[in-house]
C-alpha positions as CSV (number, residue, x, y, z in Angstrom):
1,X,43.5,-0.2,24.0
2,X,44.0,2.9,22.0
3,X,45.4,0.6,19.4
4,X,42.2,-0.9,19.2
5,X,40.3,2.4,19.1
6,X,41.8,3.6,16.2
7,X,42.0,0.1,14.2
8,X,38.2,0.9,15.1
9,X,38.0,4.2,13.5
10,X,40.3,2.8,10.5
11,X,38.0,-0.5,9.4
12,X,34.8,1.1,9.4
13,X,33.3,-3.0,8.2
14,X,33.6,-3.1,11.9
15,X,31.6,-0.7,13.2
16,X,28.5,-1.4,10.6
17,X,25.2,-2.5,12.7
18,X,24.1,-6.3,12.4
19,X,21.7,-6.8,9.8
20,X,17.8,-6.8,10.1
21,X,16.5,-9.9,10.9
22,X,13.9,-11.3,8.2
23,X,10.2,-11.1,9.8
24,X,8.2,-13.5,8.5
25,X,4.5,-12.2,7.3
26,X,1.4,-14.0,6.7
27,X,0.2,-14.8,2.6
28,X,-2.8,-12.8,4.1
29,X,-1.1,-9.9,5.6
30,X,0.9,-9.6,2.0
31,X,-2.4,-9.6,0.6
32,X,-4.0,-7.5,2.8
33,X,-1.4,-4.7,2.1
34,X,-1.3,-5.4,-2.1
35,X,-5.2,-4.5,-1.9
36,X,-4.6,-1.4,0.5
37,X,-1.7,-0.1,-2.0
38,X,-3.6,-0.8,-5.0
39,X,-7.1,0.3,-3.7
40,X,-5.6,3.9,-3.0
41,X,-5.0,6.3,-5.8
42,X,-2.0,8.2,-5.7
43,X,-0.4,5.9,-3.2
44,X,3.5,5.5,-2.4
45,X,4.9,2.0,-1.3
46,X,6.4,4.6,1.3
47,X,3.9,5.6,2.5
48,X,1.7,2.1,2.8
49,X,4.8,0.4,3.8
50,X,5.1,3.4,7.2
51,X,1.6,3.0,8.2
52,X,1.8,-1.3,8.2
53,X,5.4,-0.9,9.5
54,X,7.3,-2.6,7.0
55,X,10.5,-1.7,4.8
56,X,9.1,0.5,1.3
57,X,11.2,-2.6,-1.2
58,X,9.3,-5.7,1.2
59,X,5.9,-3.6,0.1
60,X,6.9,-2.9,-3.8
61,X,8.4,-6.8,-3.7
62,X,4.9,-8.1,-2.8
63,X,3.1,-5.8,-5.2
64,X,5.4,-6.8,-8.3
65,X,4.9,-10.4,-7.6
66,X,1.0,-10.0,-7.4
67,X,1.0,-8.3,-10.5
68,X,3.3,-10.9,-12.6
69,X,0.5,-13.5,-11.1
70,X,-2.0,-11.7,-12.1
71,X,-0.6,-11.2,-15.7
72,X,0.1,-7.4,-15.7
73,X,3.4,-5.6,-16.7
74,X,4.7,-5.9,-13.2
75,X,6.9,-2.6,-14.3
76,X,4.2,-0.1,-15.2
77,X,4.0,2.8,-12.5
78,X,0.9,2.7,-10.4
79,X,-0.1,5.9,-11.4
80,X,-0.7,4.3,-15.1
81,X,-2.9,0.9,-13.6
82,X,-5.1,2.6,-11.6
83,X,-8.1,4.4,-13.0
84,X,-7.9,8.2,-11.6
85,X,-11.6,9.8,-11.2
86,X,-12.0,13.3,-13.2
87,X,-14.1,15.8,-11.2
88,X,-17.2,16.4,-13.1
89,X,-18.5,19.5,-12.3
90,X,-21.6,19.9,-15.0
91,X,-24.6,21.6,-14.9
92,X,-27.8,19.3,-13.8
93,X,-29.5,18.2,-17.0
94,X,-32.9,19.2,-18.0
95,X,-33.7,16.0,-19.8
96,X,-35.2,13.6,-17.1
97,X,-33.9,10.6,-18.6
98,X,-30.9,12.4,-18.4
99,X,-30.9,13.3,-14.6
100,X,-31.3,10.0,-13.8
101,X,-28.2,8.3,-15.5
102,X,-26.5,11.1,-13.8
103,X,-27.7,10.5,-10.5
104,X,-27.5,6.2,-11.0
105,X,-23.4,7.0,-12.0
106,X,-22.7,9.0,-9.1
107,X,-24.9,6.3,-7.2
108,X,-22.5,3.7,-8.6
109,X,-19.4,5.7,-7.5
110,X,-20.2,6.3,-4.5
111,X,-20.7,2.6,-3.5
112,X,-17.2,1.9,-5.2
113,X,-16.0,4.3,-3.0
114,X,-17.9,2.5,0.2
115,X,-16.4,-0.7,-0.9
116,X,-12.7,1.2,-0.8
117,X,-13.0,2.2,2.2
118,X,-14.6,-0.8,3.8
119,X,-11.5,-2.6,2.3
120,X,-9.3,-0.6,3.7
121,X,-10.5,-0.5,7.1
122,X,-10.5,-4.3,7.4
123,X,-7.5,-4.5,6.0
124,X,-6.2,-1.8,8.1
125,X,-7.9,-4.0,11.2
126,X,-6.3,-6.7,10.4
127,X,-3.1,-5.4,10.4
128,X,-3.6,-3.8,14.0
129,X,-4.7,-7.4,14.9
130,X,-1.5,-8.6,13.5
131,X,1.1,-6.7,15.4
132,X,-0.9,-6.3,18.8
133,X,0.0,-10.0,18.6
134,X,4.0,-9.3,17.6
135,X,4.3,-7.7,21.0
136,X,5.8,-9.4,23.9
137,X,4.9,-7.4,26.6
């Protein structure tokens, strides 16, 4: 027996936990989390991967294949495909004609941001919906 715990302690290939098994996800749940990485700027495949509770490499797999489908450089960082949004703090203008583009671009980005986040939350539904029905309870 001690003979055993020590060849134990020696071969640490031994010791080494079984492997993950492979979970096998819906096309739509790996498209439901490509659009929920790349509708939020400034995201991290570890942190989108933690909240849908899969591994970070499954996430930045999925998102690499989507964008060699879609014909981008599925190497550029995300930071340099998404857009990022300067804060415009300016003065209101005193041209009327003016005013109003203004007020019809902020209009405009403020729906965007409505679509967002309507995206997210049904993608973020879906993905409850998902692995309430994983559980074996």
């Amino acid at each position: 027996m001690v003979d055993t715990l020590i060849l134990d302690l020696l071969d640490p290939e031994e010791a080494r936990p079984p492997p993950m098994a492979m979970k096998d996800y819906s096309d739509e749940f790996k498209a439901d989390a490509v659009a929920l990485f790349e509708s939020i700027s400034g995201a991290t495949y570890k942190s989108i991967a933690t909240d849908l509770g899969i591994d970070r490499n499954t996430l930045r797999n999925w998102v690499l294949r989507d964008r060699e489908r879609r014909g981008q450089n599925p190497a550029a960082s995300s930071a340099g495909t998404r857009r990022v949004a300067a804060s415009k703090e300016t003065e209101p203008a005193s041209d009327p004609d003016e005013r109003i583009r203004q007020l019809e671009a902020r209009v405009a980005e403020l729906e965007a941001n409505e679509r967002k986040l309507a995206t997210e939350r049904d993608i973020l539904r879906k993905a409850a919906k998902y692995f309430a029905g994983e559980t074996n309870w």
